[in-house]
N, CA, C and O atoms as CSV, one atom per row, in Angstrom:
chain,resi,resn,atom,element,x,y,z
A,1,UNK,N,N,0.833,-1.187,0.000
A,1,UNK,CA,C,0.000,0.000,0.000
A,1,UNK,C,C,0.876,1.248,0.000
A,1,UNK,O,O,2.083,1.258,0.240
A,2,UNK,N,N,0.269,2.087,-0.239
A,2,UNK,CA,C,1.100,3.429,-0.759
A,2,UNK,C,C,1.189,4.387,0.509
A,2,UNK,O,O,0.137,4.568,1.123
A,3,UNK,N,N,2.356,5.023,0.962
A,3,UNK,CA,C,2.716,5.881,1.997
A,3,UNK,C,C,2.097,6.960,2.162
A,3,UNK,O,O,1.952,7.641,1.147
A,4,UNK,N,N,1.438,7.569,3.664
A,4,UNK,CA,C,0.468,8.740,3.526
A,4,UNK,C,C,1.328,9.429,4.595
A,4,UNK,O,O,1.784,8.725,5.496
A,5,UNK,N,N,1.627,10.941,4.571
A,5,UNK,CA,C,1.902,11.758,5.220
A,5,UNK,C,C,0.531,12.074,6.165
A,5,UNK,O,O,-0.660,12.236,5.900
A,6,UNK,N,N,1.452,12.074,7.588
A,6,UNK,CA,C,0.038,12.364,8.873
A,6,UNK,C,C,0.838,13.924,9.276
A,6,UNK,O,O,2.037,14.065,9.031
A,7,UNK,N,N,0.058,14.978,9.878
A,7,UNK,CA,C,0.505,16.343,10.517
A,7,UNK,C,C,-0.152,15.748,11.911
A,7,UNK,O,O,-1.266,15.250,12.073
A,8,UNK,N,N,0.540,15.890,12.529
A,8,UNK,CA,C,-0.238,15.960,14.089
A,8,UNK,C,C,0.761,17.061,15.128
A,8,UNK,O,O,1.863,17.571,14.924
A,9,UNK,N,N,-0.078,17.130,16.160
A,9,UNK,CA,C,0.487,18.317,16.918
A,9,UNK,C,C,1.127,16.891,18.320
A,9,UNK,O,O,0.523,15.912,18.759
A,10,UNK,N,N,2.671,17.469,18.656
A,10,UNK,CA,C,2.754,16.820,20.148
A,10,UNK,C,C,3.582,17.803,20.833
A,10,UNK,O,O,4.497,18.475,20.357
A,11,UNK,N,N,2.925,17.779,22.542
A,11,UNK,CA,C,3.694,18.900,23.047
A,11,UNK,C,C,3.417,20.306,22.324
A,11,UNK,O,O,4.159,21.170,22.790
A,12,UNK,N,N,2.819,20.640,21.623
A,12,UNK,CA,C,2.522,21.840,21.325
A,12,UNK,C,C,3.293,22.149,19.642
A,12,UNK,O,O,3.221,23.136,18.910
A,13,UNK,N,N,3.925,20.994,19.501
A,13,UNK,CA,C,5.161,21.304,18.240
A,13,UNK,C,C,4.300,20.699,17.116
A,13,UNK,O,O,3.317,20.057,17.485
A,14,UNK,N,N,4.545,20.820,15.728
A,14,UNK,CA,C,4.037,20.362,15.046
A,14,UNK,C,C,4.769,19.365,13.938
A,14,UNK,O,O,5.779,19.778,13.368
A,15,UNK,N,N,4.281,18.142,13.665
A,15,UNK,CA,C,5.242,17.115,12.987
A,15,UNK,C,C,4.455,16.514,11.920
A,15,UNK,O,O,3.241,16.337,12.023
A,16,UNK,N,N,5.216,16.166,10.784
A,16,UNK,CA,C,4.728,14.899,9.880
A,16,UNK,C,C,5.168,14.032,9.543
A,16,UNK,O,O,6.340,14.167,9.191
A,17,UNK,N,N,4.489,12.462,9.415
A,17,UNK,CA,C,4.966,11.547,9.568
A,17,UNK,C,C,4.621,10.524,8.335
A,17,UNK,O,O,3.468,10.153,8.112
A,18,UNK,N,N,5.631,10.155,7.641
A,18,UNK,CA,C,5.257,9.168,6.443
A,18,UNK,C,C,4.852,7.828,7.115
A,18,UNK,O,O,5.823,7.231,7.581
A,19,UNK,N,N,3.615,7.189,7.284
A,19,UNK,CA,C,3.633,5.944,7.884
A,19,UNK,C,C,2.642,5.656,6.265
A,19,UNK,O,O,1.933,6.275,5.471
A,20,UNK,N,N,3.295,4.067,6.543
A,20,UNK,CA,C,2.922,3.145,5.880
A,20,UNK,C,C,0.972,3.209,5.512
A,20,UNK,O,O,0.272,3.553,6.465
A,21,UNK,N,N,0.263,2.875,4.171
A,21,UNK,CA,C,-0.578,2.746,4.127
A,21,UNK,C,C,-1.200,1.507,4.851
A,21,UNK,O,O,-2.403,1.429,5.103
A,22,UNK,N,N,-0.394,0.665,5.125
A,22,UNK,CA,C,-1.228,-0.651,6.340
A,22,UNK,C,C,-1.857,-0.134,7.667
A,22,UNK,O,O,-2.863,-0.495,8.278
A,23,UNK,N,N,-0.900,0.862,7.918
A,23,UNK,CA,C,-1.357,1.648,9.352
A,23,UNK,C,C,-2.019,2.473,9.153
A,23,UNK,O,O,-1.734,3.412,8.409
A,24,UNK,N,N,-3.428,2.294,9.971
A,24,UNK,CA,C,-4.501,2.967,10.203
A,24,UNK,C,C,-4.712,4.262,10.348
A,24,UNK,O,O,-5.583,4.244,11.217
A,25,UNK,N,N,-4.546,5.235,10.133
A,25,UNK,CA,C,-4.703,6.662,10.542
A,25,UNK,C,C,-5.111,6.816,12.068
A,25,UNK,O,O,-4.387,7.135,13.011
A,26,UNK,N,N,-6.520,6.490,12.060
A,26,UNK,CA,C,-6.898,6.251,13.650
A,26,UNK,C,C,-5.940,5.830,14.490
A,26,UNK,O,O,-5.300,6.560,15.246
A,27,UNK,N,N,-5.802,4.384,14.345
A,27,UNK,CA,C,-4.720,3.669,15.381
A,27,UNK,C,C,-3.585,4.633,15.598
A,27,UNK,O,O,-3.175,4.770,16.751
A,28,UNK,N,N,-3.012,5.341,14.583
A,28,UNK,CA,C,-1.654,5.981,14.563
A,28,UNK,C,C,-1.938,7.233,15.503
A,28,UNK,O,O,-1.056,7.737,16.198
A,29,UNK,N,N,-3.151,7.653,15.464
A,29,UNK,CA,C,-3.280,8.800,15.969
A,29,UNK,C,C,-3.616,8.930,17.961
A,29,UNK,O,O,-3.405,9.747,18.858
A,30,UNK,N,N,-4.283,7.459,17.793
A,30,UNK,CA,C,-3.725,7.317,19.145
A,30,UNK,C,C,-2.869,6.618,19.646
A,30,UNK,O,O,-2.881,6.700,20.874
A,31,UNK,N,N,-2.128,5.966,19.249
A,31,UNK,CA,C,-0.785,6.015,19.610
A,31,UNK,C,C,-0.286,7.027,19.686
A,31,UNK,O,O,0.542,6.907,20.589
A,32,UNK,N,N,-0.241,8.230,19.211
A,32,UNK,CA,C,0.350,9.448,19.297
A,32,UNK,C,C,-0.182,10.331,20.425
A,32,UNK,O,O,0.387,11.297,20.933
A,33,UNK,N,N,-1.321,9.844,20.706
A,33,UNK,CA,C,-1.756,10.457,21.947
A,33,UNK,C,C,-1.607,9.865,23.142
A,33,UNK,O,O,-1.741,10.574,24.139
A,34,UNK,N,N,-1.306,8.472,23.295
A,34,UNK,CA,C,-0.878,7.899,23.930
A,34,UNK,C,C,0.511,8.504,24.221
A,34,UNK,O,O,0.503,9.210,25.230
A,35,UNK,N,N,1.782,8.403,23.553
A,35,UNK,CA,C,2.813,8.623,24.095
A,35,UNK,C,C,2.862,10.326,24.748
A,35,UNK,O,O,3.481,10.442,25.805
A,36,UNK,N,N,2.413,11.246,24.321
A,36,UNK,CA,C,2.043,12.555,24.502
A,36,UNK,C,C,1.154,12.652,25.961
A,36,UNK,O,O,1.092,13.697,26.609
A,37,UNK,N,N,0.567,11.551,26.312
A,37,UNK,CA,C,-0.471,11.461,27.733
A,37,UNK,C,C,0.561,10.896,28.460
A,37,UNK,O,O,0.691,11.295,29.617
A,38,UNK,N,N,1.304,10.080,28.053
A,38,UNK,CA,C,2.741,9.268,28.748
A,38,UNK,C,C,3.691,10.337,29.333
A,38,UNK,O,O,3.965,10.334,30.533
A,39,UNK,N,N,4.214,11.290,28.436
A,39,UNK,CA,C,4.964,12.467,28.738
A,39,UNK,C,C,4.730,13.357,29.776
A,39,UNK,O,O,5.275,13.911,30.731
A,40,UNK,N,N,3.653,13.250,29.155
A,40,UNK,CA,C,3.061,14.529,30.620
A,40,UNK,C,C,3.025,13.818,31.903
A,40,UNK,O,O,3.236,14.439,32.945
A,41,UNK,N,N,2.768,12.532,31.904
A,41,UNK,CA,C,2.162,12.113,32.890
A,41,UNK,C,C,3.535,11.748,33.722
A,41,UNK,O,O,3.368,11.773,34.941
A,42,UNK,N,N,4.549,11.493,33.383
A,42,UNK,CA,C,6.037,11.496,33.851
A,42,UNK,C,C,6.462,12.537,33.974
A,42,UNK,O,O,7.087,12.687,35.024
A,43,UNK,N,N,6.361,13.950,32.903
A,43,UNK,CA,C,7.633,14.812,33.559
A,43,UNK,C,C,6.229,15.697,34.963
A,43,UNK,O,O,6.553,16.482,35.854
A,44,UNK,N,N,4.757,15.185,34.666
A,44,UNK,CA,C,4.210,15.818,36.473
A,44,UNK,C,C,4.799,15.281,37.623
A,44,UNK,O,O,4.931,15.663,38.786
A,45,UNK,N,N,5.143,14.201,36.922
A,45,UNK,CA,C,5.402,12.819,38.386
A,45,UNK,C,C,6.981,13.336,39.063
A,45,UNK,O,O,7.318,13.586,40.221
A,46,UNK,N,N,7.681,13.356,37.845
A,46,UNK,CA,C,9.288,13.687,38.446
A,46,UNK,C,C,10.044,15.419,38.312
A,46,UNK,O,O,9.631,16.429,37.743
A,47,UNK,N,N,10.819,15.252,38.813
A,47,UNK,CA,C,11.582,16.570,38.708
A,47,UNK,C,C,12.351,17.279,37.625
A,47,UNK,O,O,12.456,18.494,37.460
A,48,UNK,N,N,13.035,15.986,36.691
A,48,UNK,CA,C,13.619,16.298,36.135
A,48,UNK,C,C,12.697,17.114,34.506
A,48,UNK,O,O,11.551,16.844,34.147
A,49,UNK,N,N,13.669,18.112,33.817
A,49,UNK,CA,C,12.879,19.234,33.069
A,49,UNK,C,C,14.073,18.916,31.698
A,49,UNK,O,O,14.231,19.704,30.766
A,50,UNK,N,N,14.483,18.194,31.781
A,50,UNK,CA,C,15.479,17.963,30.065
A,50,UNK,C,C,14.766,16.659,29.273
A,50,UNK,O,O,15.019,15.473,29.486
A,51,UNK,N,N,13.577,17.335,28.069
A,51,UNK,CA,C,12.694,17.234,27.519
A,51,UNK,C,C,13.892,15.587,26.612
A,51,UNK,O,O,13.027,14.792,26.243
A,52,UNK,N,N,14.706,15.239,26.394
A,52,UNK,CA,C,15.432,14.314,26.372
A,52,UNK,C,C,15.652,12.914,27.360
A,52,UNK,O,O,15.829,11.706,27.202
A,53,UNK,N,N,15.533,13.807,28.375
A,53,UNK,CA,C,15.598,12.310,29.067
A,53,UNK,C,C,14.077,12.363,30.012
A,53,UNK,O,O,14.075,11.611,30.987
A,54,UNK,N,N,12.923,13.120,29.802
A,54,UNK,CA,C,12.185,13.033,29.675
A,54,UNK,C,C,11.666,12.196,28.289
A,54,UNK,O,O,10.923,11.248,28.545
A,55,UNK,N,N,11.864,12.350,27.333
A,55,UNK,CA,C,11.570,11.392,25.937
A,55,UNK,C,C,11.798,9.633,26.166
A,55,UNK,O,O,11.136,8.686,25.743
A,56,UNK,N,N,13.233,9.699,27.162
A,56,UNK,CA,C,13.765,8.377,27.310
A,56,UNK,C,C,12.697,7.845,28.410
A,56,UNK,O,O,11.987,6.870,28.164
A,57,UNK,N,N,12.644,8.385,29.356
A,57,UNK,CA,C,12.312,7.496,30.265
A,57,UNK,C,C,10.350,7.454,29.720
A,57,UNK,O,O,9.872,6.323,29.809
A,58,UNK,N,N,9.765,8.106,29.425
A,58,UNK,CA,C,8.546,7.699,28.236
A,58,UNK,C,C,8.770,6.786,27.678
A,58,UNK,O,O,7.973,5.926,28.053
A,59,UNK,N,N,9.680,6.261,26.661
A,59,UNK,CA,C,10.236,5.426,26.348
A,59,UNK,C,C,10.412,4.091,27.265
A,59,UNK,O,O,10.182,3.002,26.740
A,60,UNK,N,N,10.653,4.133,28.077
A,60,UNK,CA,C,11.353,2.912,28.692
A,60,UNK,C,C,9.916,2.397,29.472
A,60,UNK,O,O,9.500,1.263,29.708
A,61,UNK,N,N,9.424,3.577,29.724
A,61,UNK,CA,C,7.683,3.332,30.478
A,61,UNK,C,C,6.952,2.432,29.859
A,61,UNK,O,O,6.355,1.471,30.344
A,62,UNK,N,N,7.062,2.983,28.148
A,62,UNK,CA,C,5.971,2.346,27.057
A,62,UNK,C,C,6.191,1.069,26.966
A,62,UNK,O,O,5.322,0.198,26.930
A,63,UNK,N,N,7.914,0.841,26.906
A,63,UNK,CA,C,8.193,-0.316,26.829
A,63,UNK,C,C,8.280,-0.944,27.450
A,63,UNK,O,O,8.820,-1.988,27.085
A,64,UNK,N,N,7.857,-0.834,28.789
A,64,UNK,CA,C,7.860,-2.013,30.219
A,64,UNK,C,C,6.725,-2.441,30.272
A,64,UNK,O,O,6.421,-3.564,30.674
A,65,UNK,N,N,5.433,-0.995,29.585
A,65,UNK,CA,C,4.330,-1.505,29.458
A,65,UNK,C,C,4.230,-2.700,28.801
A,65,UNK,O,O,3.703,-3.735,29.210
A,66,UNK,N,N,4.883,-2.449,27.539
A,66,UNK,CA,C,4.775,-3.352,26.297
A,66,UNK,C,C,5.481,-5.108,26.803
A,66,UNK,O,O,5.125,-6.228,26.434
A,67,UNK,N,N,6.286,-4.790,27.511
A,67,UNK,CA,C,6.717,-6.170,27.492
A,67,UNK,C,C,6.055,-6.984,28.812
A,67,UNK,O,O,6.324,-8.183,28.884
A,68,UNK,N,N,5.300,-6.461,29.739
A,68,UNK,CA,C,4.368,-6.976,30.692
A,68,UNK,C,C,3.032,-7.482,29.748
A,68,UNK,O,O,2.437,-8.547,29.908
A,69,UNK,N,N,2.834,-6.827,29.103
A,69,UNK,CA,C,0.912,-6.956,28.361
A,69,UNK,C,C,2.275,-8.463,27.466
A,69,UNK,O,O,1.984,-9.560,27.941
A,70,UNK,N,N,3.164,-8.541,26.700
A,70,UNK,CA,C,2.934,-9.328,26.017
A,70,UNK,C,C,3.683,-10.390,27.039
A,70,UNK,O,O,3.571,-11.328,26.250
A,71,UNK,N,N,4.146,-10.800,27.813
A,71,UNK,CA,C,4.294,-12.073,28.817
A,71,UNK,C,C,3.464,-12.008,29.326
A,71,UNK,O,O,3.689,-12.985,30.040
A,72,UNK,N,N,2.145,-11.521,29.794
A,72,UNK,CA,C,0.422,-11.776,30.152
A,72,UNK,C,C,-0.025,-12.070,28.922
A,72,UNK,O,O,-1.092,-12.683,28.976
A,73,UNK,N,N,0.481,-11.820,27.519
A,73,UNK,CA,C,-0.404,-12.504,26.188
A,73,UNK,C,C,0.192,-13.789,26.047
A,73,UNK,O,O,-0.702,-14.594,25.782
A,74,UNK,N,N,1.362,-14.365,26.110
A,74,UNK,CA,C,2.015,-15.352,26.249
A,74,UNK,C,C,1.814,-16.651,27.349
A,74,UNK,O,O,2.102,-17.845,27.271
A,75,UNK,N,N,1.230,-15.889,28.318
A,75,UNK,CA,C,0.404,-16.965,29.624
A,75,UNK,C,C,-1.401,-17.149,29.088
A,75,UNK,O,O,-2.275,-17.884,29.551
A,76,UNK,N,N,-1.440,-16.375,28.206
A,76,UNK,CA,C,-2.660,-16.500,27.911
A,76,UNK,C,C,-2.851,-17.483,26.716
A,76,UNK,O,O,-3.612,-18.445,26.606
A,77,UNK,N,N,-2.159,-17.085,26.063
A,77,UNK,CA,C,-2.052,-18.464,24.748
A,77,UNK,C,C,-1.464,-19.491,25.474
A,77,UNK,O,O,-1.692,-20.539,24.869
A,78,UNK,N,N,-0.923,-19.661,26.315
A,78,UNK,CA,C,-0.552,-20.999,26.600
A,78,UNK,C,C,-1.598,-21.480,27.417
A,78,UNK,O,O,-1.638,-22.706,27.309
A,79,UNK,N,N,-2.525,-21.020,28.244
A,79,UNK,CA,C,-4.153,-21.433,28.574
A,79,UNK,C,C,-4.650,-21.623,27.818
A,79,UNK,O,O,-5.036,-22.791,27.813
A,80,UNK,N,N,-5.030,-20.889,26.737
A,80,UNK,CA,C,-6.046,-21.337,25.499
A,80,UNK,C,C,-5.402,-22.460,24.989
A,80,UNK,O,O,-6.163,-23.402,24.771
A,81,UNK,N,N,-4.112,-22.659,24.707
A,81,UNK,CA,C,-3.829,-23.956,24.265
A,81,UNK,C,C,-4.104,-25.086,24.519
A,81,UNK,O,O,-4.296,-26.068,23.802
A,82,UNK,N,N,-4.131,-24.852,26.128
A,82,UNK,CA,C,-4.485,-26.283,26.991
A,82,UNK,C,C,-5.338,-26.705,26.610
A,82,UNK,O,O,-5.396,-27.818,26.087
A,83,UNK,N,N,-6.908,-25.374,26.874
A,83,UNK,CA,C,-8.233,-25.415,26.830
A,83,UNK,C,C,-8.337,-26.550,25.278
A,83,UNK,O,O,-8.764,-27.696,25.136
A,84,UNK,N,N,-7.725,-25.559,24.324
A,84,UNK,CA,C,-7.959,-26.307,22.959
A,84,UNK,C,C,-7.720,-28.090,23.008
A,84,UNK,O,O,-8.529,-28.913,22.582
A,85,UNK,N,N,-6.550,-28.352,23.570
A,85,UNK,CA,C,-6.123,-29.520,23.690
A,85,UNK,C,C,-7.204,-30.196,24.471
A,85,UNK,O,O,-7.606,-31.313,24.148
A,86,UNK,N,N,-7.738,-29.461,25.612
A,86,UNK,CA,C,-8.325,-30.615,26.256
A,86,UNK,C,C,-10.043,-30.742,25.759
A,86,UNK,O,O,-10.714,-31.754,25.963
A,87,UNK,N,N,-10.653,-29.272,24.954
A,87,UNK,CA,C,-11.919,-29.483,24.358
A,87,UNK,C,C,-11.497,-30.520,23.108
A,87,UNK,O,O,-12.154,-31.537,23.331
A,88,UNK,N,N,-10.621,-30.748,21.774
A,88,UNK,CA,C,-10.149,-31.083,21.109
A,88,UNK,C,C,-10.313,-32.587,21.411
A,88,UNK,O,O,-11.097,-33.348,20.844
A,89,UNK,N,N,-9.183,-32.980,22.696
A,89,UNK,CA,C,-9.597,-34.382,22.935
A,89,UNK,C,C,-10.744,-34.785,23.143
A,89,UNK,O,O,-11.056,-35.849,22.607
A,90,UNK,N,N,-11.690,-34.116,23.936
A,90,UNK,CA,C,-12.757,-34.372,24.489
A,90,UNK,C,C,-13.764,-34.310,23.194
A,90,UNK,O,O,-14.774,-35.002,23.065
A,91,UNK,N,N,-13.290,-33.361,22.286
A,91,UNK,CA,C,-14.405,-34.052,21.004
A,91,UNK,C,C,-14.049,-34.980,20.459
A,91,UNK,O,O,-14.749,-35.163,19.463
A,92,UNK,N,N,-13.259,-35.746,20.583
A,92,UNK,CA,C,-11.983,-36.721,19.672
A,92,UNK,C,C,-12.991,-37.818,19.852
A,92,UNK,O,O,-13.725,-38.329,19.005
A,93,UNK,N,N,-12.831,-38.159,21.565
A,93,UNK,CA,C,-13.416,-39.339,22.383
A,93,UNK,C,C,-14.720,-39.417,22.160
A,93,UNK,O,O,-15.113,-40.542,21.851
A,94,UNK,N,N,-15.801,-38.271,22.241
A,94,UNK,CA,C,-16.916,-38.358,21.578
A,94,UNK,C,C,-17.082,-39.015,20.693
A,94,UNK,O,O,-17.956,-39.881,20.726
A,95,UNK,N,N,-16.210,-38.799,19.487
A,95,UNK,CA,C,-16.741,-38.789,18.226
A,95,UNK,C,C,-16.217,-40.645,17.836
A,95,UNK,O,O,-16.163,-41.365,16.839
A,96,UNK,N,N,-15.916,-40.761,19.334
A,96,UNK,CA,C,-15.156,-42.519,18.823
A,96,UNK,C,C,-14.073,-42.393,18.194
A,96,UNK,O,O,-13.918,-43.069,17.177
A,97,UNK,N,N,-12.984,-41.445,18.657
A,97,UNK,CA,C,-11.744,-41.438,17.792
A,97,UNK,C,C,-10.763,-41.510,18.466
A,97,UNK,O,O,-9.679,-41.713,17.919
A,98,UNK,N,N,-10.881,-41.340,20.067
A,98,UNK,CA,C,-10.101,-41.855,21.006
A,98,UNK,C,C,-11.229,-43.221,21.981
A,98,UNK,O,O,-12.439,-43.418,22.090
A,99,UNK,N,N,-10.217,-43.749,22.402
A,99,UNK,CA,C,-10.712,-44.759,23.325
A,99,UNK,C,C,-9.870,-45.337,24.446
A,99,UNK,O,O,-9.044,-46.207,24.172
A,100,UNK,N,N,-10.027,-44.910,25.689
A,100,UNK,CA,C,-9.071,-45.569,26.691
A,100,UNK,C,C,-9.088,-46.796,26.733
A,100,UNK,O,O,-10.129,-47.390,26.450
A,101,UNK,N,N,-8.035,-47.420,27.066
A,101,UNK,CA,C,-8.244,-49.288,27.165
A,101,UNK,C,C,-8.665,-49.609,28.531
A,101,UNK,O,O,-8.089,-49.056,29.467
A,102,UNK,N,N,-9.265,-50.140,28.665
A,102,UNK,CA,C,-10.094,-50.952,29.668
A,102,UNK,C,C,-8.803,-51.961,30.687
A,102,UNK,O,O,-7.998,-52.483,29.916
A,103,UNK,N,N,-8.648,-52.132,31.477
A,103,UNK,CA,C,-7.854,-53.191,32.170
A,103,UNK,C,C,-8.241,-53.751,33.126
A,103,UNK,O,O,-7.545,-54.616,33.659
């Protein structure tokens, strides 16, 4: 798909961004408000005022977020897996396609 220039405002500055036609406009746009609600919400919290390592530690936030949600998506597919395995068998045996042996 073909590349679309986005204008959006962050922090008060104004930017444009070539993203890919796969990416959604919407989605992109909150993501962009997301990290911009992130910013603020760190440099209220702390002291420090160098809009740089303010950027970083946003950064490191998003991404602690990011890597908690996906080792909770990773415990989660491995439940559904079970589930699958054990509805799966359990239609198997129904259907007369498993059979325990008798002893």
């Amino acid at each position: 798909m073909k590349a679309k220039e986005i204008d959006v405002s962050i922090l008060g500055k104004s930017f444009s961004f070539m993203i890919s036609g796969k990416i959604n406009t919407d989605d992109f746009l909150e993501i962009v408000n997301h990290v911009e609600e992130k910013y603020k919400k760190i440099k209220n919290n702390t002291d420090e005022h160098d809009p740089f390592k303010l950027g970083l530690l946003t950064s490191i936030n998003i991404t602690e977020e990011f890597f908690h949600l996906k080792k909770e998506n990773e415990k989660l597919n491995s439940i559904l897996s079970k589930i699958d395995s054990i509805v799966t068998t359990g239609e198997m045996k129904e259907a007369g396609k498993i059979s325990f042996a008798k002893k």
